[in-house]
DRENTORKOL-3810 file (N, C-alpha, C; in nm, 4 decimals):
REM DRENTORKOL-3810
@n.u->0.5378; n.v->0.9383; n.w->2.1822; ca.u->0.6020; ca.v->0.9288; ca.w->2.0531; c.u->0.6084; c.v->0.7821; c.w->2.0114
@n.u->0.5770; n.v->0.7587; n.w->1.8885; ca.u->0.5963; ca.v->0.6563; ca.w->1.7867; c.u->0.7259; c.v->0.6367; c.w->1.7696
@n.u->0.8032; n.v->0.5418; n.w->1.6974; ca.u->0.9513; ca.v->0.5599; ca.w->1.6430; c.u->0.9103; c.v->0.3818; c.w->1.5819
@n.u->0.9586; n.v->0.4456; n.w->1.4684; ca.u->0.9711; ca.v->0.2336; ca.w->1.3666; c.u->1.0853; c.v->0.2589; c.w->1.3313
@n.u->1.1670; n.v->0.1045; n.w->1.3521; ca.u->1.2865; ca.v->0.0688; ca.w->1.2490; c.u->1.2422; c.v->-0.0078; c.w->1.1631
@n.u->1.2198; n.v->0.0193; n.w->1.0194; ca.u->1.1722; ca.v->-0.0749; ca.w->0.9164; c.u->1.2893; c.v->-0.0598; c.w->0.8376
@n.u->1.3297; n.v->-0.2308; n.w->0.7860; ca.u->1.4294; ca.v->-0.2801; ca.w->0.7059; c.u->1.3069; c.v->-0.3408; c.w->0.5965
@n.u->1.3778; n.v->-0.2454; n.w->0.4451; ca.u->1.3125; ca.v->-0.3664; ca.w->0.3291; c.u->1.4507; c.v->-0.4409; c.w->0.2713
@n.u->1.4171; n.v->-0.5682; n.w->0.2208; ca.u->1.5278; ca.v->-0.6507; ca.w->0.1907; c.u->1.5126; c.v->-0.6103; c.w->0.0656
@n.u->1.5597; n.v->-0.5850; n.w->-0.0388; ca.u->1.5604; ca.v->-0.5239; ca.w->-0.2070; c.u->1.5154; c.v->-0.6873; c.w->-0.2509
@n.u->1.4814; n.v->-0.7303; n.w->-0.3711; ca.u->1.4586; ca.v->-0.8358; ca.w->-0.4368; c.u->1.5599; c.v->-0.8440; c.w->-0.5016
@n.u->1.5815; n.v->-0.9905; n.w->-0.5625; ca.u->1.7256; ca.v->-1.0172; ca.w->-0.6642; c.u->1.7229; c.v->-0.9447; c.w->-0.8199
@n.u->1.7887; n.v->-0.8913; n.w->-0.8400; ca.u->1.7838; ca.v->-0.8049; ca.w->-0.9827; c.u->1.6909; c.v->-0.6925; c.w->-0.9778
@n.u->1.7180; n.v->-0.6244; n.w->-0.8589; ca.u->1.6562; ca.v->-0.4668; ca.w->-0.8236; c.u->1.7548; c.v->-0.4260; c.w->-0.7506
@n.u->1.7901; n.v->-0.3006; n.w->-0.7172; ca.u->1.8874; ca.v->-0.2324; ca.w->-0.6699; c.u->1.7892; c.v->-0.1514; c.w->-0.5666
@n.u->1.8924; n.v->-0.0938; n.w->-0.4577; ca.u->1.8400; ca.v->-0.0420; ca.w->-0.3475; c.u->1.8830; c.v->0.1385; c.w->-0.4048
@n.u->1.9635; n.v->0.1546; n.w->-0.4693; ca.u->1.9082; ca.v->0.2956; ca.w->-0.5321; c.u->1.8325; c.v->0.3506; c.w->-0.6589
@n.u->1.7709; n.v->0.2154; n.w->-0.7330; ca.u->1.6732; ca.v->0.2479; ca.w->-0.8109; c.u->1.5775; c.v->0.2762; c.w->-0.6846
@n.u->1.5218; n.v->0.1534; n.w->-0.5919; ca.u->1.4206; ca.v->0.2284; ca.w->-0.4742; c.u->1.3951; c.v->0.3279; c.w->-0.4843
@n.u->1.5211; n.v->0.4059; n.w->-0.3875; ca.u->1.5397; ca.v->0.5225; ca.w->-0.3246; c.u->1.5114; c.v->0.6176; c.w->-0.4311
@n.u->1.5999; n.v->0.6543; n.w->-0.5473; ca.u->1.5475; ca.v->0.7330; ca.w->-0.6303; c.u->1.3876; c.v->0.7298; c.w->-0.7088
@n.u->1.3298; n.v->0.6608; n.w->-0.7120; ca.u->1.1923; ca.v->0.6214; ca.w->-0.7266; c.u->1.1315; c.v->0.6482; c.w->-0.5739
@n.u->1.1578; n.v->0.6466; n.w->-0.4568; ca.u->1.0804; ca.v->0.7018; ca.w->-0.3674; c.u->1.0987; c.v->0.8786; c.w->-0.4000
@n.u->1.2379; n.v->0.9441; n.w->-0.4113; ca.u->1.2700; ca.v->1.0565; ca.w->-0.4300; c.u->1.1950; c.v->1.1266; c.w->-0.4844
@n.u->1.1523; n.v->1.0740; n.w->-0.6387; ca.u->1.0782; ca.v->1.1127; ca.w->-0.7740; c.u->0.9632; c.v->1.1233; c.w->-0.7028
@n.u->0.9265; n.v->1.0320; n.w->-0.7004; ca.u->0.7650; ca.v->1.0218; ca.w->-0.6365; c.u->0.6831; c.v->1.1306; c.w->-0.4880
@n.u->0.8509; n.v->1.1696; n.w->-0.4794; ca.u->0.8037; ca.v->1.2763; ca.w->-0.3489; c.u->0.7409; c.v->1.2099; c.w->-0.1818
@n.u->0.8061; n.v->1.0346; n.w->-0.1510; ca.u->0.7517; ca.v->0.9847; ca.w->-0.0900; c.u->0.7800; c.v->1.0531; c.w->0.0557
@n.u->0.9110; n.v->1.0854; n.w->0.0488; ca.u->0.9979; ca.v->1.1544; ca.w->0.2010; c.u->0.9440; c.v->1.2800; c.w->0.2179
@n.u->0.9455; n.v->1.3424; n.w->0.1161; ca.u->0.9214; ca.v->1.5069; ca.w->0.1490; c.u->0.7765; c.v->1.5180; c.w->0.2029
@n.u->0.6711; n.v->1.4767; n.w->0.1034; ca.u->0.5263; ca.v->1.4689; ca.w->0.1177; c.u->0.5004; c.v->1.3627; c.w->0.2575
@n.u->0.5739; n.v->1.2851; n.w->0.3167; ca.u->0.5912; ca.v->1.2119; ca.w->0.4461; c.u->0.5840; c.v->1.3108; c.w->0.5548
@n.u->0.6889; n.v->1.4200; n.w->0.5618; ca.u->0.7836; ca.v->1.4702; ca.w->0.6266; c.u->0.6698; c.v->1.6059; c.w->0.6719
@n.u->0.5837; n.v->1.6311; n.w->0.5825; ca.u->0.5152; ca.v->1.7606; ca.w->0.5763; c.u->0.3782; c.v->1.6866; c.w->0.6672
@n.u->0.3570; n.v->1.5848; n.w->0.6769; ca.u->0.2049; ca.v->1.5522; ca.w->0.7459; c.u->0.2101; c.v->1.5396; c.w->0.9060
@n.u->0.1082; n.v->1.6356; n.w->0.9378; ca.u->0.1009; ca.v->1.6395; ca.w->1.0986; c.u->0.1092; c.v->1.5718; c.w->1.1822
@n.u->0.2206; n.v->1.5399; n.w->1.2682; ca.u->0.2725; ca.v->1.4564; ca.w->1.3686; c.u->0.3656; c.v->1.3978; c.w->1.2938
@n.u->0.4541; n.v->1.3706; n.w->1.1891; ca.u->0.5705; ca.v->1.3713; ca.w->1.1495; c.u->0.6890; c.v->1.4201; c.w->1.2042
@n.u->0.7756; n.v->1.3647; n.w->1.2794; ca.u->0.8590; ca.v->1.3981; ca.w->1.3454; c.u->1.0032; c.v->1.3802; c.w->1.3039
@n.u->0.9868; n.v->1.2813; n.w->1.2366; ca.u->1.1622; ca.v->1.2515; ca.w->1.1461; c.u->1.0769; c.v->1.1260; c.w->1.0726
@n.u->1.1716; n.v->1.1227; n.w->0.9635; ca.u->1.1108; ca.v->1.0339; ca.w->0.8222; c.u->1.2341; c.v->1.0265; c.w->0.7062
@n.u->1.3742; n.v->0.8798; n.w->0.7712; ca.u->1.4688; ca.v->0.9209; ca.w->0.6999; c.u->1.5172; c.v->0.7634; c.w->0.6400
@n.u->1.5641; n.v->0.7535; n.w->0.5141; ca.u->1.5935; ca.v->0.6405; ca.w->0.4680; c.u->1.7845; c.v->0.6310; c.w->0.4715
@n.u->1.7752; n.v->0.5186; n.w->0.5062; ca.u->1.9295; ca.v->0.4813; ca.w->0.5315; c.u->1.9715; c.v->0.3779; c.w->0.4112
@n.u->2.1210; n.v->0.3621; n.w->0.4270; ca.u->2.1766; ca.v->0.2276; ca.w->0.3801; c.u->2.3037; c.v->0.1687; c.w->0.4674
@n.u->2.2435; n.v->0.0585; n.w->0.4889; ca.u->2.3405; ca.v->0.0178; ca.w->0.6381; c.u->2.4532; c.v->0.0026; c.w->0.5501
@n.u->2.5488; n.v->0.0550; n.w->0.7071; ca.u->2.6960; ca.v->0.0385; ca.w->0.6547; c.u->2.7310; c.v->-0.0543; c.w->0.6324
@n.u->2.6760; n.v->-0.2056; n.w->0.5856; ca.u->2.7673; ca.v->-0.3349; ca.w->0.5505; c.u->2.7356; c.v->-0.3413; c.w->0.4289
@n.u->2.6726; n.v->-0.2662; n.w->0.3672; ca.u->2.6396; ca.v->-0.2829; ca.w->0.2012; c.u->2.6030; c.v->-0.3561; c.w->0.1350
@n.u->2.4833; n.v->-0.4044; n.w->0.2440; ca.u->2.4041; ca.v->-0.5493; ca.w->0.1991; c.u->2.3317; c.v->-0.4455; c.w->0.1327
@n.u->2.2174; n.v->-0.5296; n.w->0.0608; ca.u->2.0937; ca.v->-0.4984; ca.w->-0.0373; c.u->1.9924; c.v->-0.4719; c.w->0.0244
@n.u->1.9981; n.v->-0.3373; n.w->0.1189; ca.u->1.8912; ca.v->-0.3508; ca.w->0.2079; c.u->1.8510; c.v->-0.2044; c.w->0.2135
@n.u->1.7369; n.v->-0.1403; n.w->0.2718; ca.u->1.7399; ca.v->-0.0172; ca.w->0.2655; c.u->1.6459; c.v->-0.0045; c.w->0.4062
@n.u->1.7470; n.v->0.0875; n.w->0.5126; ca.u->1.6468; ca.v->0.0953; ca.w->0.6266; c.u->1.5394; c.v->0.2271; c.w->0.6380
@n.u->1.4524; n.v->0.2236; n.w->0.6892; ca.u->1.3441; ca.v->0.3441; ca.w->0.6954; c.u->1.3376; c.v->0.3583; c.w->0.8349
@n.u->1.3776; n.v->0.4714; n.w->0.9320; ca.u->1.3486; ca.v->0.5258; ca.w->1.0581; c.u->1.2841; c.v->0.6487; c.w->1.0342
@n.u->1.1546; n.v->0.6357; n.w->1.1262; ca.u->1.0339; ca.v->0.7372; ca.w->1.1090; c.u->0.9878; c.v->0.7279; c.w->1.3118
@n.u->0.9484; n.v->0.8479; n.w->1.3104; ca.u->0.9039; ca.v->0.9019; ca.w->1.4522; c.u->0.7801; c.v->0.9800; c.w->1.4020
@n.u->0.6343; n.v->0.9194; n.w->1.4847; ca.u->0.5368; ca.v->1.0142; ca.w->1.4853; c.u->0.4933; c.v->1.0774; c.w->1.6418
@n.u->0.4635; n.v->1.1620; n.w->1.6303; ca.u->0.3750; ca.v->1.2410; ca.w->1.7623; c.u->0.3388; c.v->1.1439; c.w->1.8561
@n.u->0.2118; n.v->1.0422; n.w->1.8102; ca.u->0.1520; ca.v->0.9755; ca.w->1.8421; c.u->0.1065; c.v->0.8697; c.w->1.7571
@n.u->0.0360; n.v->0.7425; n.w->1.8237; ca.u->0.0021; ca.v->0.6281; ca.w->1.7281; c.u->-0.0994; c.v->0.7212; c.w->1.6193
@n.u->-0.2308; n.v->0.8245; n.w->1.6414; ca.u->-0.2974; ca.v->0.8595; ca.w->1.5625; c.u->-0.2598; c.v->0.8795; c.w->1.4793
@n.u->-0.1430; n.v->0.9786; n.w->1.4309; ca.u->-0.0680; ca.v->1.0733; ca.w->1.3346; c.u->-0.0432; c.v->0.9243; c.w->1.2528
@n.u->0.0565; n.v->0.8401; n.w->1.3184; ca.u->0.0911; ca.v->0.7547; ca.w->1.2313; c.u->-0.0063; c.v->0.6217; c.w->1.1773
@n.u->-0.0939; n.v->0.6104; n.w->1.2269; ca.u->-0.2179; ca.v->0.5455; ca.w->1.1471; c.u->-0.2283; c.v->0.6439; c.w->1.0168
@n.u->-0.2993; n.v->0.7571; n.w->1.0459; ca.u->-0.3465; ca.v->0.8371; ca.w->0.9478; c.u->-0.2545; c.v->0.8503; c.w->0.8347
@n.u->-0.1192; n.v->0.8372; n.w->0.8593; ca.u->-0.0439; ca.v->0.8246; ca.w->0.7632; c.u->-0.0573; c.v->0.7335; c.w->0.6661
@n.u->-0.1212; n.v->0.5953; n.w->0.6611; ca.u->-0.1503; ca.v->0.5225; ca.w->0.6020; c.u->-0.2487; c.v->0.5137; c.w->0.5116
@n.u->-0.3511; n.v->0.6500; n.w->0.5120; ca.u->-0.4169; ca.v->0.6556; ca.w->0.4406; c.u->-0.3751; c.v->0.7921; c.w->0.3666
@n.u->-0.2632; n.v->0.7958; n.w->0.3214; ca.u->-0.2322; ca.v->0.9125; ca.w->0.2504; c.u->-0.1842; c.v->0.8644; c.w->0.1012
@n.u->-0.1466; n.v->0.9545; n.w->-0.0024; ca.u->-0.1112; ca.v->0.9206; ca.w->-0.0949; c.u->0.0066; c.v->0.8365; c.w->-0.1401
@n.u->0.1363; n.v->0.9213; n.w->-0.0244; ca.u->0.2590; ca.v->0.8599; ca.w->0.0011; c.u->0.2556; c.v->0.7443; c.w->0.0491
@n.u->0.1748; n.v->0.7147; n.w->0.1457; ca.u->0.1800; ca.v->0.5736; ca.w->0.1809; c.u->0.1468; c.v->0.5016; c.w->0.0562
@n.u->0.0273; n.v->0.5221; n.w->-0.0374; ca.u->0.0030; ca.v->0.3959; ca.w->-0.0924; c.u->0.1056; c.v->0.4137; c.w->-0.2394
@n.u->0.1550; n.v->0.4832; n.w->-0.2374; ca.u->0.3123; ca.v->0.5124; ca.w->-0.3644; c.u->0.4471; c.v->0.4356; c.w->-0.3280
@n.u->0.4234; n.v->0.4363; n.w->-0.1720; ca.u->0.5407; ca.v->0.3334; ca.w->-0.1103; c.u->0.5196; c.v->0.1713; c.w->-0.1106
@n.u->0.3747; n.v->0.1623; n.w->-0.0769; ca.u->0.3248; ca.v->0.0308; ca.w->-0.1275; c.u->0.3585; c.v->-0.0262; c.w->-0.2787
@n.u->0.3156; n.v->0.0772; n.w->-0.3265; ca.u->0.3105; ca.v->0.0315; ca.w->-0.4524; c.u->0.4794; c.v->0.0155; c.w->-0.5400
@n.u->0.5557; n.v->0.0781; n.w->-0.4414; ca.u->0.6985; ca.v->0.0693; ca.w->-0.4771; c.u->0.7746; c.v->-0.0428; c.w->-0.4012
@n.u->0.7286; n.v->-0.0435; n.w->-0.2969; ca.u->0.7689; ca.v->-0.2026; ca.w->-0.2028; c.u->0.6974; c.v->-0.3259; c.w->-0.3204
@n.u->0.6342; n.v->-0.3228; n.w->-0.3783; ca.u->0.5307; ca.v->-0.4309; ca.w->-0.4804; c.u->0.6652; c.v->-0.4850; c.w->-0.5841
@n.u->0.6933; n.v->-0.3562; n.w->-0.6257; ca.u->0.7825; ca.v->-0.3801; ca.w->-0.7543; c.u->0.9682; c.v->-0.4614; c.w->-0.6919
@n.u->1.0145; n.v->-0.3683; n.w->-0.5788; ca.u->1.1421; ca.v->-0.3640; ca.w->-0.5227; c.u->1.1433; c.v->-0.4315; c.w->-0.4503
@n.u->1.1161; n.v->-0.4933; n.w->-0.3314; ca.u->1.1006; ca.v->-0.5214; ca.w->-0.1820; c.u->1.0412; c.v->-0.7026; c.w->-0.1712
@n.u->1.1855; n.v->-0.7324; n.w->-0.0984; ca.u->1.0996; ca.v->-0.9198; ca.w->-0.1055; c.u->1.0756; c.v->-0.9501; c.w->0.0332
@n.u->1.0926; n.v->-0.8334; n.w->0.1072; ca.u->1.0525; ca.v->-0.8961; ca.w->0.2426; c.u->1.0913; c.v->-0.7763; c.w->0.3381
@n.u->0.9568; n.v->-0.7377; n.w->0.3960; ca.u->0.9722; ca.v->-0.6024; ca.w->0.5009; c.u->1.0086; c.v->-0.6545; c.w->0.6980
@n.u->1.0816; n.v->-0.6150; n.w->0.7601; ca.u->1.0500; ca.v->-0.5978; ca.w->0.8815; c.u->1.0759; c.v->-0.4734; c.w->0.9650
@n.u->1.0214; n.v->-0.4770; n.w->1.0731; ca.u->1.0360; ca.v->-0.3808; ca.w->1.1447; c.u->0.9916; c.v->-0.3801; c.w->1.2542
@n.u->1.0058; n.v->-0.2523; n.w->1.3454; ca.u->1.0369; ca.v->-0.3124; ca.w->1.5272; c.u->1.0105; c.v->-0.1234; c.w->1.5562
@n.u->0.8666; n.v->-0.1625; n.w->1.5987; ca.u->0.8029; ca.v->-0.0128; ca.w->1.6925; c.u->0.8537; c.v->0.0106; c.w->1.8420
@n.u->0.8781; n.v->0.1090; n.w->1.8803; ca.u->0.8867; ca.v->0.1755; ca.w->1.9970; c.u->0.7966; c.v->0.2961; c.w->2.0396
@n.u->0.7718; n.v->0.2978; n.w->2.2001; ca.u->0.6923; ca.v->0.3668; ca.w->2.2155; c.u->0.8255; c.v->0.4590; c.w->2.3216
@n.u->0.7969; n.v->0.6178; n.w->2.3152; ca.u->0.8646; ca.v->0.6708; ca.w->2.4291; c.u->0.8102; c.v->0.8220; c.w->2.4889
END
């Protein structure tokens, strides 16, 4: 199993639930959630109520989650990290 903790930092004069509702609309979680080796695919907001929005996702295996990257959702999240997002990190585990 795969597992990422990805934190996006929101940009100044964007909100972290315009994001979220613009990932919602766009069907980024659900259409995530449905692709083979998808195992959990869930967006948070840390409890200190910074401007931040965390993403924890678990795949099967590294394959599943490569392939994910060439899906539609992925490049709708790109393209929504473009507009929202001033700075991504995140921290893989293998188990």
């Amino acid at each position: 199993m795969i597992a990422l903790y990805v934190e996006y930092a929101i940009r100044d004069g964007c909100s972290r639930e315009d994001f979220y509702r613009k990932l919602i609309a766009q069907g980024v979680p659900a259409a995530t959630r449905g692709e083979d080796g998808c195992l959990s695919y869930r967006f948070l907001y840390p409890a200190a109520g910074e401007n931040s929005v965390i993403l924890l996702e678990a795949w099967r295996d590294e394959r599943a989650q490569l392939a994910h990257k060439s899906t539609p959702q992925f490049t709708a999240l790109q393209q929504l990290k473009a507009a929202y997002v001033a700075e991504t990190s995140f921290r893989a585990f293998e188990a």
